[in-house]
N, C-alpha and C positions, 0 to 999 in steps of 0.2 A: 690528919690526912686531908690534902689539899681535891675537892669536888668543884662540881659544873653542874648546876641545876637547869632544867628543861622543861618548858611549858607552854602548850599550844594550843589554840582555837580552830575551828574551822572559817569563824563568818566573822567581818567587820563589828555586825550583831551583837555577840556573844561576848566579842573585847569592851562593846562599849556600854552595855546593857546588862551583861549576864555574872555570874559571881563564880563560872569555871576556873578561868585563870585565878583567881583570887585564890580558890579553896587549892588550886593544885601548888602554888607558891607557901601555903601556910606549912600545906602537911608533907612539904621536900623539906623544909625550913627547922619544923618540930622534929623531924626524922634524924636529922643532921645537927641538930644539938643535942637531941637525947643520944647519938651514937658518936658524938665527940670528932663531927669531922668539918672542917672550915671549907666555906662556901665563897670560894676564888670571882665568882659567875654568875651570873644568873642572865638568860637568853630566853624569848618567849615571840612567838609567831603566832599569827593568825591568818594562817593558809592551810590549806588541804594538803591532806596525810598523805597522800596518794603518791606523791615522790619526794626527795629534799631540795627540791629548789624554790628554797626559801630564805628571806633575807638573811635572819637573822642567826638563823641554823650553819647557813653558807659562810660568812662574817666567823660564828665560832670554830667552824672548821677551818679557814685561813689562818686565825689567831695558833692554833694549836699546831698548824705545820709549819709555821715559820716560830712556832716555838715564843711568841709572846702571850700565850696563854699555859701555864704547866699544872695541869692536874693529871691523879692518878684513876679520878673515877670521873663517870658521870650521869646521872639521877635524873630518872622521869618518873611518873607518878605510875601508868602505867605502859604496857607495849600500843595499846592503840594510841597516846597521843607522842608515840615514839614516831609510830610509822603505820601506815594498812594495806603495805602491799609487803607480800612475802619478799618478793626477790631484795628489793629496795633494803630490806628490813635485814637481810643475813649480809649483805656487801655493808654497808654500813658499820653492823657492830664489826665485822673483821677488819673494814679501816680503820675504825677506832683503836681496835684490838693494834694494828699493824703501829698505829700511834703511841701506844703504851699506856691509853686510856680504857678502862674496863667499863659497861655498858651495864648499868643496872635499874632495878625496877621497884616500886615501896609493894607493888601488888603481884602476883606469883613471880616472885625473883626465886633462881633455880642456880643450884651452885652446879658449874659445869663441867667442874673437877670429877664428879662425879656421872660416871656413864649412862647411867638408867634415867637421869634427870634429861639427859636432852630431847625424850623423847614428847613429855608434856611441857618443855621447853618450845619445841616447835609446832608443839600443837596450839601455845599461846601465841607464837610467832603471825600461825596461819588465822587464826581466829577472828582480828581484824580486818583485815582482808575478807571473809566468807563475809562476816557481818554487811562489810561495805558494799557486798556484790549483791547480796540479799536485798538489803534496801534501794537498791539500784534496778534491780529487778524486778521487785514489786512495785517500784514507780513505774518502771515503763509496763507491765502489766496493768495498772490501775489506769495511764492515759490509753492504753489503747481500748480497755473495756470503756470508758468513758466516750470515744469516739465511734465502738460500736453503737453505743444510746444514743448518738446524735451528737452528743455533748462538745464542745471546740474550749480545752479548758486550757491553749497556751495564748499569746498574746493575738489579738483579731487583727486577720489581715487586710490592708489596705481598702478604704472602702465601708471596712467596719467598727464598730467600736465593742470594747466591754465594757458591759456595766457590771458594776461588782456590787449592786445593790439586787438586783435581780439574779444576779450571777447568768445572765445572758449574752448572747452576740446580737448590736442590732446595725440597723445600717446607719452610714452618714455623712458626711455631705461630701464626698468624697465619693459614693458613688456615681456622682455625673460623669465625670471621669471616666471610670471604669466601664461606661455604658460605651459614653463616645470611641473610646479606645480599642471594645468587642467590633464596635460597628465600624469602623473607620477600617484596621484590621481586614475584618470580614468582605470589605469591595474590593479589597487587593488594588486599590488605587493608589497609593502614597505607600512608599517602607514602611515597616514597622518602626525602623528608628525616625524617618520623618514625621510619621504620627507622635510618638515620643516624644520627642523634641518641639512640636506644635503645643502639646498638652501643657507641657511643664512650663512654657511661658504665657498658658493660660491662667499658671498657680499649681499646677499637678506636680508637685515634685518626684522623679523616680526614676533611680538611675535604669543603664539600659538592662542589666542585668537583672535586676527587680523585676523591671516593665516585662519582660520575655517570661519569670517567672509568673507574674499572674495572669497572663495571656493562657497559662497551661494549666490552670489552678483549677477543679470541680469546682471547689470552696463556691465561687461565682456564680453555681447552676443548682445549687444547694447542694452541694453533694461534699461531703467528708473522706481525705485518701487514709486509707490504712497501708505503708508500706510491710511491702512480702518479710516474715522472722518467721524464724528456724524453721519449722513445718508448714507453719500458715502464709496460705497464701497473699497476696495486694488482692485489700478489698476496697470497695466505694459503699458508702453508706449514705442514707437520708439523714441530713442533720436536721435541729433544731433549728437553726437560723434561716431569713427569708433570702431567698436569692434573688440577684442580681441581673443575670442573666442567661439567657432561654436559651434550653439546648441547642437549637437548631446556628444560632448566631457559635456559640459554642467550637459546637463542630465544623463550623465553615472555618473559625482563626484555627484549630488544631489541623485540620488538609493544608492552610497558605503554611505551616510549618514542616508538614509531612511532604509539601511539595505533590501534593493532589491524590498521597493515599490517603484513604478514609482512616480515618481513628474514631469513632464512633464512643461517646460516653457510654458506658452500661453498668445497673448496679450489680453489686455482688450477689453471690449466691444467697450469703447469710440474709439481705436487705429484702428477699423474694419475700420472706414470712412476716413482711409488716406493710402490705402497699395502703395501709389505708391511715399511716403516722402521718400526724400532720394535718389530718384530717379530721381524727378526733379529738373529745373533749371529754374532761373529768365531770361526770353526774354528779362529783361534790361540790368541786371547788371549781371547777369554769376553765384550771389550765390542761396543758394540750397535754394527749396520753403517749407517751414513747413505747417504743418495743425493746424486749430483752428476754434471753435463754436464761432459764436454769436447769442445773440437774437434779435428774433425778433418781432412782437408785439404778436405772439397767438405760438410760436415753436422758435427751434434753428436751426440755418441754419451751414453749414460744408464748409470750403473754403480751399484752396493753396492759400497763399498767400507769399509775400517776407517780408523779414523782414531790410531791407537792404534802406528800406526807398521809397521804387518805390513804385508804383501805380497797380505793376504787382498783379490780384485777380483774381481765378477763382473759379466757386462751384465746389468743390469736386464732386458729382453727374454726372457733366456735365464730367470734365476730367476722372473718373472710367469709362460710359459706354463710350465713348470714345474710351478708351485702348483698353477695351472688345471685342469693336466692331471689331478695327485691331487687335487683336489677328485673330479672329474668320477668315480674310482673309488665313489665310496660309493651305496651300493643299501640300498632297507630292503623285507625281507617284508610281504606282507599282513597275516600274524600279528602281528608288531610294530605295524603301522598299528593292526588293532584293540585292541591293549593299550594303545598309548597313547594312543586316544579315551579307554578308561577311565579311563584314572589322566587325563588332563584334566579328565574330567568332578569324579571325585572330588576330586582338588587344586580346584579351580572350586567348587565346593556348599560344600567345609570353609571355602575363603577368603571366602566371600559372606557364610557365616552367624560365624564370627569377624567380616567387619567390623562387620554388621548389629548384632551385640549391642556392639562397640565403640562403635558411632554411639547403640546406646540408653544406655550407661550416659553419655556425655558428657554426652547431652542432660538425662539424670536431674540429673547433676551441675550442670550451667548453672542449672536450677531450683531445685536449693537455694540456690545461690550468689545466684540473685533474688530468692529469700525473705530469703536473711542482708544482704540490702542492703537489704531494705524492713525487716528488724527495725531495723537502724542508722537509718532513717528519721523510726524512731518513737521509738529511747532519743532523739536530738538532741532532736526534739520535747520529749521529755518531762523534760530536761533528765538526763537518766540518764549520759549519756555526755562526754564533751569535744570541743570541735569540733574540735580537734588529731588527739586519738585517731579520732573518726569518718571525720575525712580519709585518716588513715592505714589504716586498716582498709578502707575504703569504697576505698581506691585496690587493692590489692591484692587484692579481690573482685573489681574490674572486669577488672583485669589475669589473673585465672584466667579467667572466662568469655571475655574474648577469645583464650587459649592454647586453650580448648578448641572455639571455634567456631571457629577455625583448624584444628583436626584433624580436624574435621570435614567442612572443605572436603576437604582431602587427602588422606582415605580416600574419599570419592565419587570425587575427581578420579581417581582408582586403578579404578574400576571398567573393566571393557572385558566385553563379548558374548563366550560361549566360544565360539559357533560362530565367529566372525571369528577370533579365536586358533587355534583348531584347524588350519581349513581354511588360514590362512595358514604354520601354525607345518608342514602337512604337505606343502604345497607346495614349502617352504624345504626340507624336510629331503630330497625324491624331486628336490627340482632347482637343488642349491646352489651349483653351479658356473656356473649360467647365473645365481644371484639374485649372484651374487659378481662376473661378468663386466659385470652392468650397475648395479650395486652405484656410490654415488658414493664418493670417500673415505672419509669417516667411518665408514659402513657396513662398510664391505672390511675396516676397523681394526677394527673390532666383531666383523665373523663371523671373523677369524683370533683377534683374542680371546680368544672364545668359544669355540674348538674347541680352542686349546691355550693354556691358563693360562699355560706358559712357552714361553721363546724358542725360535723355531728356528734349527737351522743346516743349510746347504748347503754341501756338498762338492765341487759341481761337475756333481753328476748328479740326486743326491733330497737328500729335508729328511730330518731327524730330532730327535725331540725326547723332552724325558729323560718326559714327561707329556703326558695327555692327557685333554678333558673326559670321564668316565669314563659323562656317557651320551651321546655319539656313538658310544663306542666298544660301549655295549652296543645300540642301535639299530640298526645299522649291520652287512650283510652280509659285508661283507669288512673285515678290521683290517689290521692294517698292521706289521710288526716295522720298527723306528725305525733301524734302518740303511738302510733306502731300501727294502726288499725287499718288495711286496706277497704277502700268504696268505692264502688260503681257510680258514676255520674255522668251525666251529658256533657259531653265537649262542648263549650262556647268558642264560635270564631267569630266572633265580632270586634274586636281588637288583633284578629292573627294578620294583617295586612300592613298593618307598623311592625310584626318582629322581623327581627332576623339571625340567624344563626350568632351566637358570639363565639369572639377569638377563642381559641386555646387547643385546634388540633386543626394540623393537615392532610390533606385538604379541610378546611373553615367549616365545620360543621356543627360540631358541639362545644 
C-alpha cells in the first residue's frame, strides 16, 4: 500500500536544533515497514498548526489533485502535529477523504467504520486545539500579571532599552529625543509632523505613525497600560522603570491631540494600594520593593514585597498608615512661616526680574535677526549676494528667531502669582499628611519624592532613610533620627536664607 508521510515543527528552532522532526520521521518509517506499506512521500514543515498554509503541506496537496502524487493513505505521528484547530482539522481530512486519501495517526488512530469511535475521535480532534488556547491564555494571563508588578517584559520602547542581564528597562540615548519631542509638541508651535520631521534628521528615526504613537504612550510618565479584557477593566500601573517624562508636559501633548479636552493621566484603581512603590527598598538586599495581590481564602490581601528572592514581606496597609502616621508628625513655627513668606517673596522679585530681562534681551535679539533678514532682502535685490547663499543664510536666521520666540513662550508659560504659591505652598507644609491622604497617585509619588531624595526602608515598625530634603528638615519642628525614633530639637536657622523650596509640585513648594 502506496503512503505519504507527514512531519512538522512549529519554530525555525526546533528544525534546526531539536531532534522532533527526527524522532517523528523514524517512528512513521518503523510503522510502515513493520505494517508492509511503501512510503511514496515524505513532506515536513516548520510552521504553525494553526492553519495549512504551509509550504510544503500546500505543495503535497497540489501533487495529489493533479494526480502526480497517488497514494492511498497518509501518516502523521499524531493529530496535533496534523493540525490544532478543530475546524481546519475536519475540512481537511474530508478533503483528503474527497481525494481518496485516508487520514491516519500512529497515536489514538480510531477506525471510523465504527460509530462509537468518532466520539473520542473528536474529542482527540478538539484536544489540540484546547491545549493551544490554554497555553495561549496563560501567556497573556502571565504578561498582564507581570505589568500589574510594574514589570515591561515585551520589547522596550523607544527611548528605552532591555537589559537582559538585570532583566530590566532602563533608559538611553534616545531619550533626548523623546524629551525635545514632549516639549516641542507641548508649545503647539510647529506640527507634530514638523516636529517629526525636524527630529529625524537630527538622527531620531520614527516614522509618523510611531512618532504619534509615543506621543500617547504613559510608558513615558512611568506609568504601564493594561488594555480593558473580558471583565477587567484598562488599567495604568506604576512600573519599575524611570520615566521620561512629567505629567504635566504629558498632558498638555494629550489636549493638542484631544484639540483642547483634557485627558488627564490617572492611575488605576488597582495601583491606589501601592503609592509608596518605588520608593521603597529591600531591608536585605538594597533592591526596590514592588506591590502585588494575593488570595486569600474569602478576599485578596495587598503586600510590598522583594522580588530579588528574600523573604522581605509586608502588608501594604500596615506600611501606608504607617507613612501616614509620620507624616502627620511634622509642625512648623510661626517664626518659620514668617521667614519663609520672606525668602518667597525674595526668590519670587529675583526670579521675575531675571525673567523679565531674559524676555527683553530675546526680543532685542529677534529684532536684529529682522533687520539681518531684510538686509539679505536687499543684497538679492541688488544682486550683491547668491540666491543659494541668501537661501541659506535666510533659513537659518528664520530658524534662530523661531528658537527664540519659543523661549519665550516658556518663560511666560513659567510664570505663576506668589500669593497662590505661598498660601498653597504654606498649607501643604501645616497639613501634609491630610494633602498626602487625598493626594491621587502621582501626587503621593511626588510629595514622597520630594521629602526624601532616596529610598526608604521599613523594618517592620518605622522608615528610615540614609537622606533627607534638607529644607523639610530645617522647617519642620520636630526631625526625626532615621532609625524610626522621633526627637524634639531646636530648629537652627542659620543657613534657612540659602534654601528654597525644590521642583516637584505645583505650585513649587515641596
Amino acid at each position: 500500500m502506496d503512503v505519504i508521510i507527514y512531519t512538522r515543527v512549529s519554530t525555525e528552532d526546533q528544525k534546526e536544533n531539536g531532534f522532533s522532526l527526527q524522532d517523528q520521521e523514524r517512528r512513521l518509517r518503523a510503522y510502515c515497514e513493520r505494517e508492509g506499506k511503501t512510503i511514496i512521500a515524505h513532506y515536513q514543515d516548520n510552521y504553525s498548526g494553526k492553519n495549512f498554509n504551509r509550504p510544503e503541506f500546500q505543495r503535497m496537496l497540489t501533487a495529489i489533485k493533479n494526480k502526480n502524487l497517488k497514494a492511498s493513505q497518509f501518516f502523521c505521528v499524531r493529530m496535533d502535529r496534523f493540525s490544532r484547530d478543530v475546524s481546519h482539522t475536519l475540512d481537511m481530512v474530508q478533503t483528503l477523504k474527497t481525494l481518496k486519501v485516508d487520514v491516519r495517526f500512529l497515536e489514538n488512530d480510531y477506525d471510523l467504520s465504527v460509530p462509537e469511535n468518532l466520539i473520542p475521535y473528536l474529542i482527540n480532534v478538539a484536544l489540540p486545539q484546547v491545549e493551544n488556547e490554554r497555553r495561549g491564555l496563560n501567556t497573556k494571563n502571565g504578561l498582564r500579571q507581570a505589568k500589574r508588578e510594574g514589570r515591561w517584559v515585551a520589547r522596550a520602547p523607544k527611548g528605552y532599552s532591555n537589559d537582559k542581564i538585570n532583566k530590566a528597562i532602563v533608559v538611553n540615548e534616545d531619550a533626548i529625543y523623546i524629551k525635545k519631542a514632549f516639549k516641542d509638541v507641548s508649545l503647539k508651535i510647529k506640527s507634530i509632523d514638523q516636529i517629526r520631521k525636524g527630529l529625524n534628521k537630527e538622527g531620531f528615526n520614527c516614522s509618523k505613525q510611531q512618532f504619534y504613537n509615543l506621543l500617547k504612550n504613559p510608558f513615558y510618565i512611568g506609568y504601564i497600560k493594561i488594555d480593558a479584557w473580558k471583565n477587567e477593566e484598562e488599567e495604568l500601573i506604576k512600573g519599575l522603570h524611570d520615566p521620561i517624562i512629567e505629567v504635566d508636559i504629558f498632558n498638555q501633548v494629550q489636549q493638542v491631540f484631544e484639540k483642547g479636552k483634557r485627558r488627564d493621566i490617572r492611575p488605576s484603581k488597582y495601583n491606589q494600594k501601592y503609592p509608596l512603590r518605588g520608593h521603597l527598598i529591600c531591608n536585605k538586599c538594597g533592591n526596590k520593593l514592588t506591590g502585588s495581590s494575593s488570595k486569600g481564602r474569602k478576599k485578596y490581601y495587598s503586600y510590598y514585597h522583594c522580588q530579588n528572592g528574600c523573604n522581605e514581606r509586608h502588608q501594604a496597609s500596615l506600611i501606608n498608615s504607617t507613612f501616614n502616621d509620620f507624616l502627620s508628625s511634622f509642625s512648623i513655627s510661626e517664626e518659620v512661616i514668617k521667614l519663609y513668606k520672606e525668602i518667597i517673596k525674595d526668590i519670587f522679585k529675583e526670579q521675575k526680574g531675571t525673567k523679565e530681562n531674559k524676555i527683553l534681551k530675546l526680543n532685542k535679539e529677534i529684532t536684529s535677526l529682522d533687520n539681518n533678514l531684510k538686509n539679505l532682502d536687499e543684497k538679492l535685490l541688488s544682486n550683491d549676494i547668491e540666491a543659494e547663499d541668501y537661501n541659506r543664510m535666510g533659513k537659518n536666521t528664520k530658524e534662530k528667531i523661531e528658537e527664540s520666540k519659543r523661549e519665550i513662550v516658556e518663560l511666560k508659560q513659567t510664570d505663576s502669582p506668589l500669593d497662590q504659591h505661598f498660601q498653597f505652598g504654606l498649607s501643604m507644609m501645616k497639613n501634609i499628611n491630610y494633602y498626602y491622604d487625598n493626594a491621587d497617585i502621582p501626587t503621593k509619588q511626588r510629595i514622597v519624592g520630594s521629602i526624601f531624595p532616596e529610598k526608604l526602608i521599613f523594618d517592620g515598625e518605622s522608615y528610615r532613610t540614609t537622606k533627607v530634603n534638607s529644607f523639610i528638615s530645617l522647617i519642620s519642628s520636630k526631625s526625626v533620627n532615621w532609625n524610626g525614633d522621633k526627637t524634639k530639637q531646636a530648629t537652627s536657622y542659620s543657613d534657612l536664607s540659602n534654601m528654597a523650596p525644590p521642583l516637584g509640585l505645583e505650585p513649587r513648594t515641596l
